[in-house]
PQR file of N, CA, C, O and H, with PARSE charges and radii, in Angstrom:
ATOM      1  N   UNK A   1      15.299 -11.758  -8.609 -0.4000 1.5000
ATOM      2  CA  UNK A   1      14.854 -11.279  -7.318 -0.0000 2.0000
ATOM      3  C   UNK A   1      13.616 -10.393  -7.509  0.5500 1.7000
ATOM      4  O   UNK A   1      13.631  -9.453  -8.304 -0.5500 1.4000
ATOM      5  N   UNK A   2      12.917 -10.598  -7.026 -0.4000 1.5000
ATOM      6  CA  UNK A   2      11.590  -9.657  -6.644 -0.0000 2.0000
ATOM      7  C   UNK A   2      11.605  -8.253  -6.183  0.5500 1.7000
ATOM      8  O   UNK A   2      11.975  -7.816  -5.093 -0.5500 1.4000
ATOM      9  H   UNK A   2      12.905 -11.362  -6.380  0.4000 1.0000
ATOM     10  N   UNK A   3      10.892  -7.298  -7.745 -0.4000 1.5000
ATOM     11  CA  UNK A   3      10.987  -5.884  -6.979 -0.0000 2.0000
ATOM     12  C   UNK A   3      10.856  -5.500  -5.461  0.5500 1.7000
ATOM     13  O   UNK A   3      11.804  -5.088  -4.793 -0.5500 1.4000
ATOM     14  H   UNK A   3      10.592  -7.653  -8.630  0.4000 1.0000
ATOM     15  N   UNK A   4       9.494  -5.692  -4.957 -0.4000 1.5000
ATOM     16  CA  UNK A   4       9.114  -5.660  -3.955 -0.0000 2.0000
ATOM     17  C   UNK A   4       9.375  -6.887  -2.426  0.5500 1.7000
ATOM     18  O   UNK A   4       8.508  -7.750  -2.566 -0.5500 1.4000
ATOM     19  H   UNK A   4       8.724  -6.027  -5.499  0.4000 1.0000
ATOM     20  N   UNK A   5       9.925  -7.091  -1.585 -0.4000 1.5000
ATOM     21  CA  UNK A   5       9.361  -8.248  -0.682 -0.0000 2.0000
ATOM     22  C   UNK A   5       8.184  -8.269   0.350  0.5500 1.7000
ATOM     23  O   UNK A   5       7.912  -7.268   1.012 -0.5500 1.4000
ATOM     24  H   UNK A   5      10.629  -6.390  -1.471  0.4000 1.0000
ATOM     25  N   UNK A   6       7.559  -9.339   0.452 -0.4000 1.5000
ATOM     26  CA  UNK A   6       6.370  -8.695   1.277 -0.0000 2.0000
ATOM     27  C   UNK A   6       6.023  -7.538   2.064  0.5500 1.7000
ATOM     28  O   UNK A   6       5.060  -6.842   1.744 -0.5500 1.4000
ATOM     29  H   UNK A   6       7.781 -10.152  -0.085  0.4000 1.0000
ATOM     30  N   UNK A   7       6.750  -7.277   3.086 -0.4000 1.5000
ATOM     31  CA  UNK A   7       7.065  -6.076   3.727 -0.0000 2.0000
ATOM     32  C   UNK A   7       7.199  -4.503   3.528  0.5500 1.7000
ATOM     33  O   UNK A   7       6.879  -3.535   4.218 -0.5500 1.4000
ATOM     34  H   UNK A   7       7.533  -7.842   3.345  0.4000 1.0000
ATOM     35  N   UNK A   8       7.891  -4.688   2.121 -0.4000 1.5000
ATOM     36  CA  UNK A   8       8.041  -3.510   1.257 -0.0000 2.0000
ATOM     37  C   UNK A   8       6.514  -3.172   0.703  0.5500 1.7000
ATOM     38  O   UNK A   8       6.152  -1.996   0.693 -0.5500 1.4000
ATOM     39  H   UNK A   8       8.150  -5.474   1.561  0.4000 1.0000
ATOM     40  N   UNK A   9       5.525  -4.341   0.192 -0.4000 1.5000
ATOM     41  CA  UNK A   9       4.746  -4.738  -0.150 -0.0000 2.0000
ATOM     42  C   UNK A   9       3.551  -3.528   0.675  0.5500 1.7000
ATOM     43  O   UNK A   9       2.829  -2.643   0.216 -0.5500 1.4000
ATOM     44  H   UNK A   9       5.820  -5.296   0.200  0.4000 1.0000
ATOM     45  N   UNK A  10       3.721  -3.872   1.610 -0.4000 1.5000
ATOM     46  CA  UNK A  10       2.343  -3.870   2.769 -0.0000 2.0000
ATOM     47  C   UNK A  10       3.033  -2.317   3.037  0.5500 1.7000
ATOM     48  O   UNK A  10       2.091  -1.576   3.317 -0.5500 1.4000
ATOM     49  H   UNK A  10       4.308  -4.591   1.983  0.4000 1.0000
ATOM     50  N   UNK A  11       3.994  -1.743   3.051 -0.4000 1.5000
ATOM     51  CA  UNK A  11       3.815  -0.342   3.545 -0.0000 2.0000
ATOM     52  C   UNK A  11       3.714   0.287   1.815  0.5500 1.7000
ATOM     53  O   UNK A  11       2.983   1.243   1.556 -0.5500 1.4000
ATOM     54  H   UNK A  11       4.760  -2.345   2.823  0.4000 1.0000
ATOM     55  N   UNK A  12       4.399  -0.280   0.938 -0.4000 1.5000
ATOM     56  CA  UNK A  12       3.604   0.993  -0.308 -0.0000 2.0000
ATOM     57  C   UNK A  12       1.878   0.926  -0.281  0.5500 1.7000
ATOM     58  O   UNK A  12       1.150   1.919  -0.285 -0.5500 1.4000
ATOM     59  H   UNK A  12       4.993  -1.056   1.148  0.4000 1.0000
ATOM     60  N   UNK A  13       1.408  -0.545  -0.252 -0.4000 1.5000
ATOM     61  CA  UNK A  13       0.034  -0.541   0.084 -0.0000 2.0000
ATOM     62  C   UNK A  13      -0.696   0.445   0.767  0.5500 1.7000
ATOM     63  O   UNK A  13      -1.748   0.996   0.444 -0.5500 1.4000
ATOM     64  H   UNK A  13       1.999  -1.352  -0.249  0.4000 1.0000
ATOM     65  N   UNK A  14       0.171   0.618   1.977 -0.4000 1.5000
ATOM     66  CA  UNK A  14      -0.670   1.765   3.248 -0.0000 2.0000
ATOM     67  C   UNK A  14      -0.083   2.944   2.501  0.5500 1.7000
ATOM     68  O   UNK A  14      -0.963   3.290   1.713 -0.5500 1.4000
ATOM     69  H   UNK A  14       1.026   0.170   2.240  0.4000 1.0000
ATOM     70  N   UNK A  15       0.563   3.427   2.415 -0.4000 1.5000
ATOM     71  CA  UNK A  15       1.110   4.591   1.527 -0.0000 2.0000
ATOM     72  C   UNK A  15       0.174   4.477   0.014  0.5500 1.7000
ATOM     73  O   UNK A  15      -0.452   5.442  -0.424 -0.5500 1.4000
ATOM     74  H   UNK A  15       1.278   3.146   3.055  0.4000 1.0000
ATOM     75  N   UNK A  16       0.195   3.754  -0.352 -0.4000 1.5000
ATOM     76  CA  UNK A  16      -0.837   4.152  -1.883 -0.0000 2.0000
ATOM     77  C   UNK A  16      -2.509   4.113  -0.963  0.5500 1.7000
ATOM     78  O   UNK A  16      -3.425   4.589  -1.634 -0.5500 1.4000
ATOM     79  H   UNK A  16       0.703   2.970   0.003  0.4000 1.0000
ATOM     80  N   UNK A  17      -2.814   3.718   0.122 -0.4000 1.5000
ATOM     81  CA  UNK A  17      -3.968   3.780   0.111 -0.0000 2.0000
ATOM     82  C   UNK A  17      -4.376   5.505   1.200  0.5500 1.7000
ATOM     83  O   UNK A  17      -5.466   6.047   1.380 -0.5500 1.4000
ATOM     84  H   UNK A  17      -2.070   3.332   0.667  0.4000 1.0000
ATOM     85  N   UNK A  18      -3.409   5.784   1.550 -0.4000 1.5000
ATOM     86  CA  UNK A  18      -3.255   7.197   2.136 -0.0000 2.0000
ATOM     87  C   UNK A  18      -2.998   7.991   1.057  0.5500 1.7000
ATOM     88  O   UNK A  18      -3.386   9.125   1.340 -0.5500 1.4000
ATOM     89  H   UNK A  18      -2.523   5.343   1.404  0.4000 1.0000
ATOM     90  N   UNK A  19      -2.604   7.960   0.126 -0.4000 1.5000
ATOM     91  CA  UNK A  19      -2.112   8.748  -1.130 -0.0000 2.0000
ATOM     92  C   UNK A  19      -3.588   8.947  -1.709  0.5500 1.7000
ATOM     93  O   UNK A  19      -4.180   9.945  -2.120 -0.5500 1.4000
ATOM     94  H   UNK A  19      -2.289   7.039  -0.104  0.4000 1.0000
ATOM     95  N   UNK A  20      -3.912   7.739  -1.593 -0.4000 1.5000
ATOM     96  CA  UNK A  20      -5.967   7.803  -2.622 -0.0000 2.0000
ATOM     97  C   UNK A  20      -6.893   8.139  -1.405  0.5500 1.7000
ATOM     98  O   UNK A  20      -8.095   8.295  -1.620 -0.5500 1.4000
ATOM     99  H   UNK A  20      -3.431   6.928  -1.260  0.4000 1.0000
ATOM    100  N   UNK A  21      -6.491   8.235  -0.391 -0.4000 1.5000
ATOM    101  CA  UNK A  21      -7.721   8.744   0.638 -0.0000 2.0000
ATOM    102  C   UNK A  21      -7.898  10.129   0.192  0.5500 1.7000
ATOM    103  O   UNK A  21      -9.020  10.462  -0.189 -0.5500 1.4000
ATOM    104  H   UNK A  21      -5.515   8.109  -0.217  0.4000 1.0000
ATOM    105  N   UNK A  22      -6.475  11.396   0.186 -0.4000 1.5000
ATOM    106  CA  UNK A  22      -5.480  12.270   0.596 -0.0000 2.0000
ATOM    107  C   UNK A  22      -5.846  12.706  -0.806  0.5500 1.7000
ATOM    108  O   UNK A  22      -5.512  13.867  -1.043 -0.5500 1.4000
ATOM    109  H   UNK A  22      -5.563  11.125   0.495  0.4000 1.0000
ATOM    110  N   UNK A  23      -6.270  12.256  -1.500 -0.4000 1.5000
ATOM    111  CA  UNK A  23      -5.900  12.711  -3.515 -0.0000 2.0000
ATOM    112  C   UNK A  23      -7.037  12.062  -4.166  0.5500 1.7000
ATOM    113  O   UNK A  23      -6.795  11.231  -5.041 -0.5500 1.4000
ATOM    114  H   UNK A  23      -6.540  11.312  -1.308  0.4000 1.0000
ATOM    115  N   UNK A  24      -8.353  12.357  -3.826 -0.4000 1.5000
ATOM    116  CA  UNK A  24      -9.873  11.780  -4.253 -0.0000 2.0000
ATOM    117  C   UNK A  24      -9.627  11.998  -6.071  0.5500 1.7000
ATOM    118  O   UNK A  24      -9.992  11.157  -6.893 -0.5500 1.4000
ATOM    119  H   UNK A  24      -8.550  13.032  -3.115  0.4000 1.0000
ATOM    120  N   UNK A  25      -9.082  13.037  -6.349 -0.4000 1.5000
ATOM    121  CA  UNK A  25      -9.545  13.445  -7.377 -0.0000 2.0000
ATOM    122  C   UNK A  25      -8.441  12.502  -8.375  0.5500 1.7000
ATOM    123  O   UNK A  25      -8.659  12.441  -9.585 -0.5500 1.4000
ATOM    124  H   UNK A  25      -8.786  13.720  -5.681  0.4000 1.0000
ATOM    125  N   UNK A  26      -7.381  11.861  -7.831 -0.4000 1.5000
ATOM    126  CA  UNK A  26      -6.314  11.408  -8.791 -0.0000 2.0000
ATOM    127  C   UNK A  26      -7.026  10.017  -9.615  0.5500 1.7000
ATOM    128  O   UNK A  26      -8.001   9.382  -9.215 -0.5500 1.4000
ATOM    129  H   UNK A  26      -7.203  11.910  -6.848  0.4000 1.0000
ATOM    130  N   UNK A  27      -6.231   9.765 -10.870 -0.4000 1.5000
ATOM    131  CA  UNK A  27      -7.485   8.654 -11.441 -0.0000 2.0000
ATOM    132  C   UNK A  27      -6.522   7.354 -10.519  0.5500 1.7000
ATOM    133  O   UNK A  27      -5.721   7.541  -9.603 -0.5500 1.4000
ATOM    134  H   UNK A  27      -5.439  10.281 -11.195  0.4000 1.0000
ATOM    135  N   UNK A  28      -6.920   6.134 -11.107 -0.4000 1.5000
ATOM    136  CA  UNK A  28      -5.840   5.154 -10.969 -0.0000 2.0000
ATOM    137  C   UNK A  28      -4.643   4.998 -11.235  0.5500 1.7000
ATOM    138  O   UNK A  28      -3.676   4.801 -10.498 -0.5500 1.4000
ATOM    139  H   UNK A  28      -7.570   5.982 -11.851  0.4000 1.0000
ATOM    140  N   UNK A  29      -4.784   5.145 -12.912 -0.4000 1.5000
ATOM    141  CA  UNK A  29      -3.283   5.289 -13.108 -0.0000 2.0000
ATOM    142  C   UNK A  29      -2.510   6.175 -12.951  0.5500 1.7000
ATOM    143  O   UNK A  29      -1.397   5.995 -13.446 -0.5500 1.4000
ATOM    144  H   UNK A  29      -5.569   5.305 -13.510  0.4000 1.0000
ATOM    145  N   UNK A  30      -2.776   7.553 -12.172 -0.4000 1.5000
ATOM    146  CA  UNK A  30      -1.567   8.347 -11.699 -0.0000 2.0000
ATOM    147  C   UNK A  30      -1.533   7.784 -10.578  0.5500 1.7000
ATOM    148  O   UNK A  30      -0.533   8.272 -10.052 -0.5500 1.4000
ATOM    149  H   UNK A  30      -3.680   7.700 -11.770  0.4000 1.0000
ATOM    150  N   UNK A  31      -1.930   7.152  -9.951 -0.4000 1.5000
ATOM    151  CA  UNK A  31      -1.674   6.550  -8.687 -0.0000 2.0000
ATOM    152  C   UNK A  31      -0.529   5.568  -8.664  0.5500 1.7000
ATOM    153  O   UNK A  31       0.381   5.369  -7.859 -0.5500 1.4000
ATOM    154  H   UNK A  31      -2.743   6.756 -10.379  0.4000 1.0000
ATOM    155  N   UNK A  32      -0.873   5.016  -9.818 -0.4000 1.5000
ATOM    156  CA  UNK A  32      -0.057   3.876 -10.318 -0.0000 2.0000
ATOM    157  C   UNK A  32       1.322   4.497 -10.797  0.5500 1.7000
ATOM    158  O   UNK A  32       2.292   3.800 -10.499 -0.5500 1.4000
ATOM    159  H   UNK A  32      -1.611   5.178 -10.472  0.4000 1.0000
ATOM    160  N   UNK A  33       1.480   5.161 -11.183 -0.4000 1.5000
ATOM    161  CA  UNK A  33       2.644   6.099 -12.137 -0.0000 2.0000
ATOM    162  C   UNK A  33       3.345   6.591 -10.697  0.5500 1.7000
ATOM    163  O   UNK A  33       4.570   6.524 -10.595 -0.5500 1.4000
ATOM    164  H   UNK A  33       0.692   5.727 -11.425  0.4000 1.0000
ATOM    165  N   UNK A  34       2.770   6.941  -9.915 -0.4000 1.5000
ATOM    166  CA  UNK A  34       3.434   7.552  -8.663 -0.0000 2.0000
ATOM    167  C   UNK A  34       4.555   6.057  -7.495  0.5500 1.7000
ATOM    168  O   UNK A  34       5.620   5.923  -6.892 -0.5500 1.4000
ATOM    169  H   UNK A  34       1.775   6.995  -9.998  0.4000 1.0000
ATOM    170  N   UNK A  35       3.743   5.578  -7.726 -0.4000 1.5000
ATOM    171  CA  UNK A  35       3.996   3.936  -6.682 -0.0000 2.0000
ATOM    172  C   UNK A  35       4.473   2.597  -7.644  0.5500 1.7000
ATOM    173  O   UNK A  35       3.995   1.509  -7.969 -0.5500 1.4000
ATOM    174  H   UNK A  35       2.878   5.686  -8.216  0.4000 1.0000
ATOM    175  N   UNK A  36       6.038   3.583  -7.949 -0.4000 1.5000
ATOM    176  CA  UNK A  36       6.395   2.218  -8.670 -0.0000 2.0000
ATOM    177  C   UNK A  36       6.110   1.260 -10.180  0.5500 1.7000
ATOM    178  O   UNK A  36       6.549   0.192 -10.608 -0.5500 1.4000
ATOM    179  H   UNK A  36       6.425   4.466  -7.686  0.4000 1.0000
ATOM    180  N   UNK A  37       4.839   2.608 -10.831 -0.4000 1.5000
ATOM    181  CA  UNK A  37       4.175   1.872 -12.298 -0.0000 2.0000
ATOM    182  C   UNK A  37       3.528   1.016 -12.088  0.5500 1.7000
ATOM    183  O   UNK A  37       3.363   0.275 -13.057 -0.5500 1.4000
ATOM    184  H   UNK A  37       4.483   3.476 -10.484  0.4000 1.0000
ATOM    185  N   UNK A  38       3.029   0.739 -11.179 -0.4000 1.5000
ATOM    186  CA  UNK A  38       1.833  -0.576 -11.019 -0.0000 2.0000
ATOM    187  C   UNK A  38       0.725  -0.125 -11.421  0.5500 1.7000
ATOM    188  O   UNK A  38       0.349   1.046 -11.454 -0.5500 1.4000
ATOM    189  H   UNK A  38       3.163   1.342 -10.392  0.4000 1.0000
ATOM    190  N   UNK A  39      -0.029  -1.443 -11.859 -0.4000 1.5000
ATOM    191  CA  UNK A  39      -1.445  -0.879 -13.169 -0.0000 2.0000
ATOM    192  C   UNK A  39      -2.078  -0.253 -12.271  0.5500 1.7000
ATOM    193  O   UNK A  39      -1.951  -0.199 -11.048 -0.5500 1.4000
ATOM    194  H   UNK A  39       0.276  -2.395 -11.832  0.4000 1.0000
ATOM    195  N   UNK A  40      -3.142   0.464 -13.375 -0.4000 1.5000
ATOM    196  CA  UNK A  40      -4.344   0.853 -12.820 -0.0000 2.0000
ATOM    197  C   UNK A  40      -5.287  -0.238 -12.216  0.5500 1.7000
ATOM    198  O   UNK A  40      -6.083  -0.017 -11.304 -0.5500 1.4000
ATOM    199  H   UNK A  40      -3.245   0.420 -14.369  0.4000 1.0000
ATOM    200  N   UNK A  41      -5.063  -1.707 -12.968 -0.4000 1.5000
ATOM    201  CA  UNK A  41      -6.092  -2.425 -12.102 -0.0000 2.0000
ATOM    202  C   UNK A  41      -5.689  -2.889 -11.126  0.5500 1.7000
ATOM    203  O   UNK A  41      -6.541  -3.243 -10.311 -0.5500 1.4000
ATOM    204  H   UNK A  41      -4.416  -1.887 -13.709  0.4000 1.0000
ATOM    205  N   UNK A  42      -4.285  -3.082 -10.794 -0.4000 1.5000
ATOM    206  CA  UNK A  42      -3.784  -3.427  -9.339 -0.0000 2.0000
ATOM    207  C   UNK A  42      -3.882  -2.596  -8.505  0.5500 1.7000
ATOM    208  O   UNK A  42      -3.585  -3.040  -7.396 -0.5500 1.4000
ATOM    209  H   UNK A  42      -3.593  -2.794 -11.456  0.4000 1.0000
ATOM    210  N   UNK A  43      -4.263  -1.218  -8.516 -0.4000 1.5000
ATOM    211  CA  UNK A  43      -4.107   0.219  -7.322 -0.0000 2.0000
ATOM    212  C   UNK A  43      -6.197  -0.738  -7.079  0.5500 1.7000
ATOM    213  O   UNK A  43      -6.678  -0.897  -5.957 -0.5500 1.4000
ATOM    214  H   UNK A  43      -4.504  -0.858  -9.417  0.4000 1.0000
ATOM    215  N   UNK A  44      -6.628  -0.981  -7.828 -0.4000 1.5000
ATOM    216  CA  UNK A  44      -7.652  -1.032  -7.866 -0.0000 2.0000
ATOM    217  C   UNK A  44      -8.093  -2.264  -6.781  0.5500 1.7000
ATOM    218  O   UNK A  44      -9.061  -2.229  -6.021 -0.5500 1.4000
ATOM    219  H   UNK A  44      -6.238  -0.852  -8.740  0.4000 1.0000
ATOM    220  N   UNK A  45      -7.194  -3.262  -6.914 -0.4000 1.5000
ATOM    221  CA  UNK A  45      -7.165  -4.184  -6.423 -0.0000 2.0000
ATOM    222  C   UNK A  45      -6.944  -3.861  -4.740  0.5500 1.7000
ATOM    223  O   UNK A  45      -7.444  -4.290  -3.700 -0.5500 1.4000
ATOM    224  H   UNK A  45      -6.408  -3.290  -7.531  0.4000 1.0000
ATOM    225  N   UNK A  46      -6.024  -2.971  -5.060 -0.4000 1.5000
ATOM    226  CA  UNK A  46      -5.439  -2.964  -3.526 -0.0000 2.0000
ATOM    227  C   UNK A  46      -6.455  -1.957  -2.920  0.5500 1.7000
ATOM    228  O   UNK A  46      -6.914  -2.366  -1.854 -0.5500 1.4000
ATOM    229  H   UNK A  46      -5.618  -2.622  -5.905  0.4000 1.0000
ATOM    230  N   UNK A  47      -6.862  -0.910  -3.267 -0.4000 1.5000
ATOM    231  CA  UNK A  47      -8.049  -0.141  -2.865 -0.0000 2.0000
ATOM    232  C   UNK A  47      -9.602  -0.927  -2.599  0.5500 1.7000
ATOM    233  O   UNK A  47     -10.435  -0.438  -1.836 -0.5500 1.4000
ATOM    234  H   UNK A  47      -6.489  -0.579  -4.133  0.4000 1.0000
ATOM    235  N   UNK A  48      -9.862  -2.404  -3.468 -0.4000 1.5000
ATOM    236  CA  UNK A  48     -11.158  -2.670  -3.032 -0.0000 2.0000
ATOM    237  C   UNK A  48     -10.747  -3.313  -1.874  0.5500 1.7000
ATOM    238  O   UNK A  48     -11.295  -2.824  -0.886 -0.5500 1.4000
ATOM    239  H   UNK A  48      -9.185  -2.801  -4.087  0.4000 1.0000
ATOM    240  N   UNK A  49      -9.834  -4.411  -1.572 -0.4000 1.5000
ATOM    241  CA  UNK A  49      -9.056  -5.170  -0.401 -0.0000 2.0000
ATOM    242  C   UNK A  49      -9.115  -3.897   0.712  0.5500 1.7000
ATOM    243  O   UNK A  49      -9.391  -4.091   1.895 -0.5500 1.4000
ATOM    244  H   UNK A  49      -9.389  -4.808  -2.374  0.4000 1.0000
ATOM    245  N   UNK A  50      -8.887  -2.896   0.289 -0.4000 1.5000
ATOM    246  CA  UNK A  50      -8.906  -2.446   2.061 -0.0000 2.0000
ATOM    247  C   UNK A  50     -10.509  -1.865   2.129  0.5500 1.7000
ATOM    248  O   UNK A  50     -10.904  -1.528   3.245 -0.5500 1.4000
ATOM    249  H   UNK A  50      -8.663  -2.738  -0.672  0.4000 1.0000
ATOM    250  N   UNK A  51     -11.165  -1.774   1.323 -0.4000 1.5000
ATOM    251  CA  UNK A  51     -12.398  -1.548   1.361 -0.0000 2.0000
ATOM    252  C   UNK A  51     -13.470  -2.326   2.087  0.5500 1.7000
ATOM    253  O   UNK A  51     -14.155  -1.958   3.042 -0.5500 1.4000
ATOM    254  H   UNK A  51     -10.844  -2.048   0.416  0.4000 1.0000
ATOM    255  N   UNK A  52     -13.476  -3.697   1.314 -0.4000 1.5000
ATOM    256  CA  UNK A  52     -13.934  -4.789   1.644 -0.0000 2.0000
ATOM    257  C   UNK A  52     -13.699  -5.799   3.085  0.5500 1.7000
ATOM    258  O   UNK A  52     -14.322  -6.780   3.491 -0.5500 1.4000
ATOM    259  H   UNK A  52     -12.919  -3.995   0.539  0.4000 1.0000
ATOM    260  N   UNK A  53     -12.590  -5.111   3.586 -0.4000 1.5000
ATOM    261  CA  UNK A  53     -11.712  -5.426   4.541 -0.0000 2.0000
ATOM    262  C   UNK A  53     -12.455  -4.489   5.904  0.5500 1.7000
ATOM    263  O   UNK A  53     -12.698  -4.917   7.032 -0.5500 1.4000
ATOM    264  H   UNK A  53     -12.085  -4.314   3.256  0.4000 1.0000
ATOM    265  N   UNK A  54     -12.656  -3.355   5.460 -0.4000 1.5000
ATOM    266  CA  UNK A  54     -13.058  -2.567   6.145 -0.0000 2.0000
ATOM    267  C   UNK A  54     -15.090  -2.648   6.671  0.5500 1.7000
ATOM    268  O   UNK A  54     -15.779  -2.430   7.667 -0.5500 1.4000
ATOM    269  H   UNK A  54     -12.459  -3.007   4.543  0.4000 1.0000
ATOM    270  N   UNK A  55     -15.245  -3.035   5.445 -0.4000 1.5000
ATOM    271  CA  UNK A  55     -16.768  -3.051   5.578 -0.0000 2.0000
ATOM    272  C   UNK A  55     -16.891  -4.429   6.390  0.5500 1.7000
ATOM    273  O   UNK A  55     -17.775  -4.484   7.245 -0.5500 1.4000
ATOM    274  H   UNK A  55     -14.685  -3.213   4.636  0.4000 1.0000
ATOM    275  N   UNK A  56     -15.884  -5.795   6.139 -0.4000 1.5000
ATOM    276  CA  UNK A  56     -15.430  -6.349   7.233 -0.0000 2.0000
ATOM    277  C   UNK A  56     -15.887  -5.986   8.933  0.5500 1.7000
ATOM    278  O   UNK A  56     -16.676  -6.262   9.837 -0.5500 1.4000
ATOM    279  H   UNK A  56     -15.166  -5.750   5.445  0.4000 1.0000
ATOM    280  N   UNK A  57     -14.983  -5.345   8.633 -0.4000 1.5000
ATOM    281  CA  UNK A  57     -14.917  -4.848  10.260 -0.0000 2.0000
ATOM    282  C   UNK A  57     -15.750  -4.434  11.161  0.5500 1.7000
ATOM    283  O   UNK A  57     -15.973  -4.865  12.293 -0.5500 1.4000
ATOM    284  H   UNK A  57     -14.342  -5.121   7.899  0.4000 1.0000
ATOM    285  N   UNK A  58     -16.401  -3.165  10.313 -0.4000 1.5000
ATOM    286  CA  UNK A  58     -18.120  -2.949  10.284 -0.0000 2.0000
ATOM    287  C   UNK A  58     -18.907  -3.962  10.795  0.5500 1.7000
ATOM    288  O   UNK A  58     -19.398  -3.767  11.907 -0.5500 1.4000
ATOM    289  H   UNK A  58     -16.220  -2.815   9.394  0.4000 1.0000
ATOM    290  N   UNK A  59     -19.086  -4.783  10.345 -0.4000 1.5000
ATOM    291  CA  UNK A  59     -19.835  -5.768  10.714 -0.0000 2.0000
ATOM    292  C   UNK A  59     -19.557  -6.462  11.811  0.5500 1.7000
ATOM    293  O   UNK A  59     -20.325  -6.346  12.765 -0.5500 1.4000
ATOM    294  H   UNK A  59     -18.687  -4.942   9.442  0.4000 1.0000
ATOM    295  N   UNK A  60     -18.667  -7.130  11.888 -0.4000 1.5000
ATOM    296  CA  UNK A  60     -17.921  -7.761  13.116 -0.0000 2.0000
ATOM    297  C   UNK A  60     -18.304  -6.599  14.256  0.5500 1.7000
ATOM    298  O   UNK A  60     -19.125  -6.918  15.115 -0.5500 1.4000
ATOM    299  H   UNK A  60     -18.042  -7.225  11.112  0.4000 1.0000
ATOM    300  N   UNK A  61     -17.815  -5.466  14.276 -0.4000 1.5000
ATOM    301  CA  UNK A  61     -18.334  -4.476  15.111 -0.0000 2.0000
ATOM    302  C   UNK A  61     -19.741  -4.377  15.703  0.5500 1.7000
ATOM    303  O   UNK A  61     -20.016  -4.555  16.890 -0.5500 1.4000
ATOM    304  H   UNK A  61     -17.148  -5.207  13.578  0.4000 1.0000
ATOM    305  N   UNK A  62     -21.154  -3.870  14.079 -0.4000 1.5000
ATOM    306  CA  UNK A  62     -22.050  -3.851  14.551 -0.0000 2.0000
ATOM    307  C   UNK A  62     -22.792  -5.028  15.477  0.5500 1.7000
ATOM    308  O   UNK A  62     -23.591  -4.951  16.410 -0.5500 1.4000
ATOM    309  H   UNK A  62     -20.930  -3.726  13.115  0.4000 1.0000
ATOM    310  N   UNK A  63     -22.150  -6.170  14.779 -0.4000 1.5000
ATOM    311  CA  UNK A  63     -22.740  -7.491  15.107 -0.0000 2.0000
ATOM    312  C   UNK A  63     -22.036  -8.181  16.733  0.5500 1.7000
ATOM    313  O   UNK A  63     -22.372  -9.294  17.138 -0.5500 1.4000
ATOM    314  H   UNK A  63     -21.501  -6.232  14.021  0.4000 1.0000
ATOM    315  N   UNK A  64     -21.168  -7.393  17.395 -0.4000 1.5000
ATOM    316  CA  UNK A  64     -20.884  -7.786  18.683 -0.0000 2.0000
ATOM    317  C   UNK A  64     -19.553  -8.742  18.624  0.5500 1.7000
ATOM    318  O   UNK A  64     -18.919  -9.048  19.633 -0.5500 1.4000
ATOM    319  H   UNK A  64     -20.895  -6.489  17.067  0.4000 1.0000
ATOM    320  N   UNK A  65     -19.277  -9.096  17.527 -0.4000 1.5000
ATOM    321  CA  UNK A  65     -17.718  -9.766  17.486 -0.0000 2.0000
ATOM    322  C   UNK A  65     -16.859  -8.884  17.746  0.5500 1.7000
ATOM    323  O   UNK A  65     -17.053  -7.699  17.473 -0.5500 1.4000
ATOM    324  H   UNK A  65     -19.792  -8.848  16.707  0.4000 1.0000
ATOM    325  N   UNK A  66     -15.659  -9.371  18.376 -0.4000 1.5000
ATOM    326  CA  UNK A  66     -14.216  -8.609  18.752 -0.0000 2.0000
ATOM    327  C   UNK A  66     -13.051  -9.357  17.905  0.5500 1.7000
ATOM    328  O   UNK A  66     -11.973  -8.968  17.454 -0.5500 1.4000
ATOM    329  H   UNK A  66     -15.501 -10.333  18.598  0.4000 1.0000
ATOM    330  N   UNK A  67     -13.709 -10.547  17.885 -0.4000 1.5000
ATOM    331  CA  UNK A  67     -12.344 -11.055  16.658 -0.0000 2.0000
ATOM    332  C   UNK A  67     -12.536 -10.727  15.483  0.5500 1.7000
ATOM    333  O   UNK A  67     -13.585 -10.779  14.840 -0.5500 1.4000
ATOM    334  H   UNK A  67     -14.585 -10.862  18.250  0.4000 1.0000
ATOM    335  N   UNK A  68     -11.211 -10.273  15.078 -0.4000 1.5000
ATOM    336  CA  UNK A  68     -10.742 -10.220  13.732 -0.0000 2.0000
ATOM    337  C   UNK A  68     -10.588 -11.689  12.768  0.5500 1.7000
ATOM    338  O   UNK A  68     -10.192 -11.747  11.604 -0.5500 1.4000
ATOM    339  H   UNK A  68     -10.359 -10.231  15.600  0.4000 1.0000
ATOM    340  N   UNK A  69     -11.018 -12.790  13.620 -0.4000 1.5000
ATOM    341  CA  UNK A  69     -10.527 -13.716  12.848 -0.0000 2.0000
ATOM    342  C   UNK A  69     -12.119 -14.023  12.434  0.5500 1.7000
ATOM    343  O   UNK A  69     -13.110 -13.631  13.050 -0.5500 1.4000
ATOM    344  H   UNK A  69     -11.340 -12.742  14.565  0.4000 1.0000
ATOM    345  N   UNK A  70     -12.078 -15.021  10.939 -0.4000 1.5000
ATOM    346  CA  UNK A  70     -13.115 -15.473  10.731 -0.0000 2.0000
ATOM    347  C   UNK A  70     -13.557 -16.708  10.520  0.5500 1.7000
ATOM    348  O   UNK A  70     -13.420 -17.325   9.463 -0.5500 1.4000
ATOM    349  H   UNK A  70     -11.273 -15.339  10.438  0.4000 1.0000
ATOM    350  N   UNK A  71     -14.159 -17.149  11.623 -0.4000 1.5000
ATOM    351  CA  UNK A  71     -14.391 -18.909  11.847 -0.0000 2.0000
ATOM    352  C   UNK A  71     -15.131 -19.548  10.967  0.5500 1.7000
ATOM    353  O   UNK A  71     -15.318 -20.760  11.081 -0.5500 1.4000
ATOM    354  H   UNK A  71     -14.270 -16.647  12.481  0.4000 1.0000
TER
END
């Protein structure tokens, strides 16, 4: 069985990515050490995804789109 299931998944996500907003100075891997032992390159992973996600949005914004979806 799987540590995590999706669900479980997506709120440590929002919780590790409020934890690294909230805690600039922490490296990766205490991030990782805190949320379960997941690597440093997966906190990494999940931090550029909401990044990239975000600069996303940005755009869609500046550029006059309202959908979130991308055709």
């Amino acid at each position: 069985m799987a540590r995590y299931d999706s669900s479980r998944k997506l709120d440590r996500n929002k919780a590790l990515l409020e934890y690294w907003q909230a805690h600039p100075e922490a490296s990766l891997t205490e991030i990782g050490k805190i949320f379960a032992g997941i690597s440093k390159q997966r906190v990494s992973q999940i931090i550029q995804t909401f990044l990239n996600n975000r600069e996303a949005e940005r755009w869609r914004y500046t550029n006059g789109q309202t959908s979130t979806v991308i055709h």
